[in-house]
C-alpha positions as a LaTeX table, in Angstrom:
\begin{tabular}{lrrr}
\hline
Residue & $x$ (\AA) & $y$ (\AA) & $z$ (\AA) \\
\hline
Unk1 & $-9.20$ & 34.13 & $-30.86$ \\
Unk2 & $-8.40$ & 37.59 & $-32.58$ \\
Unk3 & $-6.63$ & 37.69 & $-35.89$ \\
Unk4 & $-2.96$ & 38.78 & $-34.74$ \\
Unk5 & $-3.70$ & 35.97 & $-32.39$ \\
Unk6 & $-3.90$ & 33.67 & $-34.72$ \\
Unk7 & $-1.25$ & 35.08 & $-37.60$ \\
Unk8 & 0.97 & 34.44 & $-34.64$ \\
Unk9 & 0.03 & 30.53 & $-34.20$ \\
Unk10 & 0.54 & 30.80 & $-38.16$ \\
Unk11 & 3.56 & 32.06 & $-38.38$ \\
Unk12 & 6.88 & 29.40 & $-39.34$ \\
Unk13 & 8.18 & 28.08 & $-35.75$ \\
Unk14 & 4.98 & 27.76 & $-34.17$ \\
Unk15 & 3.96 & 25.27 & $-36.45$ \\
Unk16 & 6.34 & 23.24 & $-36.59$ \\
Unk17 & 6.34 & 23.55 & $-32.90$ \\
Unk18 & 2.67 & 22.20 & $-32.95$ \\
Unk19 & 3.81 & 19.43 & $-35.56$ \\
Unk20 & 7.16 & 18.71 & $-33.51$ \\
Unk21 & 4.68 & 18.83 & $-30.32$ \\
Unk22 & 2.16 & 16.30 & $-31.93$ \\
Unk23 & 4.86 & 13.98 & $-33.25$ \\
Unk24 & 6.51 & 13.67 & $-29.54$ \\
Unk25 & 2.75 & 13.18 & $-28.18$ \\
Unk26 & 1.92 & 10.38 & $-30.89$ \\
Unk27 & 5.74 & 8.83 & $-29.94$ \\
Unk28 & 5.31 & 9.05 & $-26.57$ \\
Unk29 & 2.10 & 7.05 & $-26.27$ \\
Unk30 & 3.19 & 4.61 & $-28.24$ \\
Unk31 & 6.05 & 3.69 & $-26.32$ \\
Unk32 & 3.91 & 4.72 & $-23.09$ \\
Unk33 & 1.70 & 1.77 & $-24.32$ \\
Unk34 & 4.50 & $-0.68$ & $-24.92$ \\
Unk35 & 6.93 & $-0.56$ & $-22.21$ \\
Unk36 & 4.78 & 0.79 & $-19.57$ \\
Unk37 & 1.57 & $-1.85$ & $-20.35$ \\
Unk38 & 3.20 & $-4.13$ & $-22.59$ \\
Unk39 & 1.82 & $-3.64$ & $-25.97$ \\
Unk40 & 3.90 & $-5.38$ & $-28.50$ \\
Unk41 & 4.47 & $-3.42$ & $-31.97$ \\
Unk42 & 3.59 & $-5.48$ & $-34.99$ \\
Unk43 & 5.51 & $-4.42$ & $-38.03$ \\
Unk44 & 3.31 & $-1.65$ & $-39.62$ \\
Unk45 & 3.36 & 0.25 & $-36.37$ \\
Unk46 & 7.07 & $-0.01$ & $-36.10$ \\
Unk47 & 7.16 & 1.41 & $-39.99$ \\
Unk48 & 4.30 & 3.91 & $-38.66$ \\
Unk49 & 6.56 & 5.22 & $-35.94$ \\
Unk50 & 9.46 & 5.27 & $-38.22$ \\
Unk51 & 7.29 & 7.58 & $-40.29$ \\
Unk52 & 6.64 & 9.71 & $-37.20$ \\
Unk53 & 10.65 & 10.19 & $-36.70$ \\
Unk54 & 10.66 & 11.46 & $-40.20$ \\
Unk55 & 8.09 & 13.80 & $-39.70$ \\
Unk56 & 9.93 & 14.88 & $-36.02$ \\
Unk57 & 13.19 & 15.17 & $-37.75$ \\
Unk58 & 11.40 & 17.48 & $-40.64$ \\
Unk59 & 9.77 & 19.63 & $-38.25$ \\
Unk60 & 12.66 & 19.99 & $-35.65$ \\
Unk61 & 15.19 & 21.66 & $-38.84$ \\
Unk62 & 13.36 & 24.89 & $-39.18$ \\
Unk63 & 12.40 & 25.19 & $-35.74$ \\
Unk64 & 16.06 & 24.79 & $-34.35$ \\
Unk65 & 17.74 & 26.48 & $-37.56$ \\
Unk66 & 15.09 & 29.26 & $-38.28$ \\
Unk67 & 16.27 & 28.91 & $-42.10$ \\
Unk68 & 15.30 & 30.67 & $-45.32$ \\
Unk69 & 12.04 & 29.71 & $-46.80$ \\
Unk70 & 12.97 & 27.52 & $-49.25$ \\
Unk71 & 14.65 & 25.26 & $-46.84$ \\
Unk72 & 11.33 & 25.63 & $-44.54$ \\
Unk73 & 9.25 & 24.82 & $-47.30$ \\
Unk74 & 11.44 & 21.70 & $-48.40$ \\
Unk75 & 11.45 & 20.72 & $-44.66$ \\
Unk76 & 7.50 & 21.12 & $-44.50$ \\
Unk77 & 7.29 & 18.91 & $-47.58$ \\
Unk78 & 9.51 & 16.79 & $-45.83$ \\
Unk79 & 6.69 & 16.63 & $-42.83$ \\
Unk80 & 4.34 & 15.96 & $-45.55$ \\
Unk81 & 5.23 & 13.01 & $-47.41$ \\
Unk82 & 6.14 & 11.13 & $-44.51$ \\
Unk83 & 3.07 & 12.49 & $-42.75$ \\
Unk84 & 0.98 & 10.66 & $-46.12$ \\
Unk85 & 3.42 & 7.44 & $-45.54$ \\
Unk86 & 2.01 & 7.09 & $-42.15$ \\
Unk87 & $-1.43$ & 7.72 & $-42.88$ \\
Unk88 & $-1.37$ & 5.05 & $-45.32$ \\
Unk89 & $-0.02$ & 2.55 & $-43.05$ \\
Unk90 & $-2.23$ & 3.49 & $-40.33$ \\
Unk91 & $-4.71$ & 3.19 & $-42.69$ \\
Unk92 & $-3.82$ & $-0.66$ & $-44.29$ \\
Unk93 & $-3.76$ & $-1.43$ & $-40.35$ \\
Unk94 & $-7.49$ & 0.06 & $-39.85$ \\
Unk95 & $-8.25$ & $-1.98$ & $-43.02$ \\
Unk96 & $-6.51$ & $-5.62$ & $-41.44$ \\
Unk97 & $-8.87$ & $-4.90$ & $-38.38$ \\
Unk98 & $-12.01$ & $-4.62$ & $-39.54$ \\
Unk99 & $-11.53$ & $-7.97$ & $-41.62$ \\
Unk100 & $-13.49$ & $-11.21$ & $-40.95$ \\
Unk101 & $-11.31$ & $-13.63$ & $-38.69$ \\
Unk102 & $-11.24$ & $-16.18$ & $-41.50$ \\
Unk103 & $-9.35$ & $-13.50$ & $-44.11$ \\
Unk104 & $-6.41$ & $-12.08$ & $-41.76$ \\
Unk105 & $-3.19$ & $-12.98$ & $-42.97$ \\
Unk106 & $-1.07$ & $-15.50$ & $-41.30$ \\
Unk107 & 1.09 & $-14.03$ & $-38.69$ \\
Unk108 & 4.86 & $-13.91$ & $-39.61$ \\
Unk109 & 8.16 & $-12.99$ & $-37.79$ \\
Unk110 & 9.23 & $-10.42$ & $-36.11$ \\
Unk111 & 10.24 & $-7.56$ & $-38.26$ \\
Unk112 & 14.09 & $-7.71$ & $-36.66$ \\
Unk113 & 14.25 & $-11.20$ & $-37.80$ \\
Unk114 & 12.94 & $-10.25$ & $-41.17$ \\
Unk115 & 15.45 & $-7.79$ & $-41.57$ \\
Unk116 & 18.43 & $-10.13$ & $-40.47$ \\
Unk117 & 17.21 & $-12.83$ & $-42.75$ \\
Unk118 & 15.95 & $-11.24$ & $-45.97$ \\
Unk119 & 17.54 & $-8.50$ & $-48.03$ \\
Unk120 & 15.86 & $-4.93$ & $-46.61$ \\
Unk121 & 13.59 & $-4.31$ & $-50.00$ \\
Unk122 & 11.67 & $-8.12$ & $-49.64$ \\
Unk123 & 11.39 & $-7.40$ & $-45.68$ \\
Unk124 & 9.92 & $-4.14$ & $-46.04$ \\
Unk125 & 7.77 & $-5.22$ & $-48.72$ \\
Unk126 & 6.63 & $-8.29$ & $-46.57$ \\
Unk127 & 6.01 & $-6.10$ & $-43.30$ \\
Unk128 & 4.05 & $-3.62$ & $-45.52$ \\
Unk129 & 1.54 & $-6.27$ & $-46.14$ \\
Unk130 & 1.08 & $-6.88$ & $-42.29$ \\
Unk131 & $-0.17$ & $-9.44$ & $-40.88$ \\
Unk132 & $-2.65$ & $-11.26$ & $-37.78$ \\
Unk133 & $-0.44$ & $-9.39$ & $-35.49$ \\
Unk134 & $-1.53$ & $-6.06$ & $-37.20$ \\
Unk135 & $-5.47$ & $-7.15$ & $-37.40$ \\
Unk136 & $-5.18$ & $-8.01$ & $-33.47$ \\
Unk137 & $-6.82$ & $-4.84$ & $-31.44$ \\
Unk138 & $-4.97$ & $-4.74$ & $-28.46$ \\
Unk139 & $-6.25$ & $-1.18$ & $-27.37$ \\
Unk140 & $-8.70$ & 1.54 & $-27.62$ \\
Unk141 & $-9.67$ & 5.04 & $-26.18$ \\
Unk142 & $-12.75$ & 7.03 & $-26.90$ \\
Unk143 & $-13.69$ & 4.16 & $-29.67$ \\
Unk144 & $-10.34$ & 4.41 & $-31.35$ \\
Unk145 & $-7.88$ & 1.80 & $-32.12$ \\
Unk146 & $-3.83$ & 2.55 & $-31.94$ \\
Unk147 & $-3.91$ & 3.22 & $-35.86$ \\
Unk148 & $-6.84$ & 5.46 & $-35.51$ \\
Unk149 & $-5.15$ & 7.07 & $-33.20$ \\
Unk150 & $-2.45$ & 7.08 & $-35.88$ \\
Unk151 & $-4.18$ & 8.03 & $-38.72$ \\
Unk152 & $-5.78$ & 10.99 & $-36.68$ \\
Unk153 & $-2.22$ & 12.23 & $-35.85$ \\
Unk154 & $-0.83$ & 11.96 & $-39.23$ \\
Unk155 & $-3.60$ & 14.02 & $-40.97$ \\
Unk156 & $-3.47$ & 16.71 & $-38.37$ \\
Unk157 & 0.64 & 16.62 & $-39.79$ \\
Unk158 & $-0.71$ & 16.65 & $-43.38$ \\
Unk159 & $-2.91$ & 19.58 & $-42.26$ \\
Unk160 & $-0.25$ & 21.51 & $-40.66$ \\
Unk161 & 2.81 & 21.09 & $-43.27$ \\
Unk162 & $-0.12$ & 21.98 & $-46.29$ \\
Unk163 & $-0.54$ & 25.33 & $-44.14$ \\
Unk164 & 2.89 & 25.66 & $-44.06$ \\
Unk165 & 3.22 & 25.07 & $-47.58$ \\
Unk166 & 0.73 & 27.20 & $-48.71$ \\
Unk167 & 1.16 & 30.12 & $-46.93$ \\
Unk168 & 2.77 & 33.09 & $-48.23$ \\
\hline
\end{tabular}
């Protein structure tokens, strides 16, 4: 790839193309995986996909709006904190997996029902501990499970807003 080549792929829109493009991939397979195979969600890959509509929303702004660059750079910081968000909860849900059967948590409500029931604060702060439903793997490709999967997608967002970010 020559150097204009590249500048080009550098340059404002096309990233956030490439981040709006991986957000829409990472969305798509999820629901791909629950309403055409069945998956069911548990709660931190609801919150996870919450995080990727953040990161969407962040990236779609200066790609539709083509704004100055402090809004671009607010937008791509934007990308990047909820790009961490869901890193970290992909990453809790790698840790639930690999536990020993006898130290999963219990399972626990749906997080709807949560919601309805307990004040918003207490459910998200009781869905954010997950739960057996998050330790179950119910799917993997190439040796990855959905949150690697996850986890792989939100650090190539953290990658992409930091060189948006940092360049000049």
């Amino acid at each position: 790839m020559s150097s204009p080549t590249l500048r080009a792929l550098l340059q404002p829109r096309p990233l956030n193309g490439w981040m709006l493009a991986l957000c829409a991939a990472l969305l798509a397979g999820a629901y791909l995986l629950e309403y055409g195979f069945g998956l069911e969600p548990c709660s931190l890959c609801i919150l996870q996909r919450i995080a990727l509509f953040g990161c969407a929303l962040f990236a779609a702004v200066p790609l539709v709006l083509n704004p100055a660059r402090p809004l671009r750079r607010a937008c791509a910081a934007g990308v990047l904190v909820c790009a961490d968000v869901g890193a970290l909860l992909a990453f809790r849900q790698l840790w639930l997996q690999q536990l020993p059967p006898e130290q999963v948590p219990a399972c626990m409500p749906s997080l709807d029902y949560l919601v309805e029931v307990m004040p918003l604060m207490d459910a998200l702060m009781l869905a954010l501990r997950g739960d057996g439903n998050c330790a179950e793997v119910a799917w993997r490709f190439l040796g990855l499970t959905l949150p690697g999967w996850a986890a792989v997608g939100f650090l190539g967002l953290v990658t992409l807003s930091l060189v948006q970010l940092v360049r000049r």
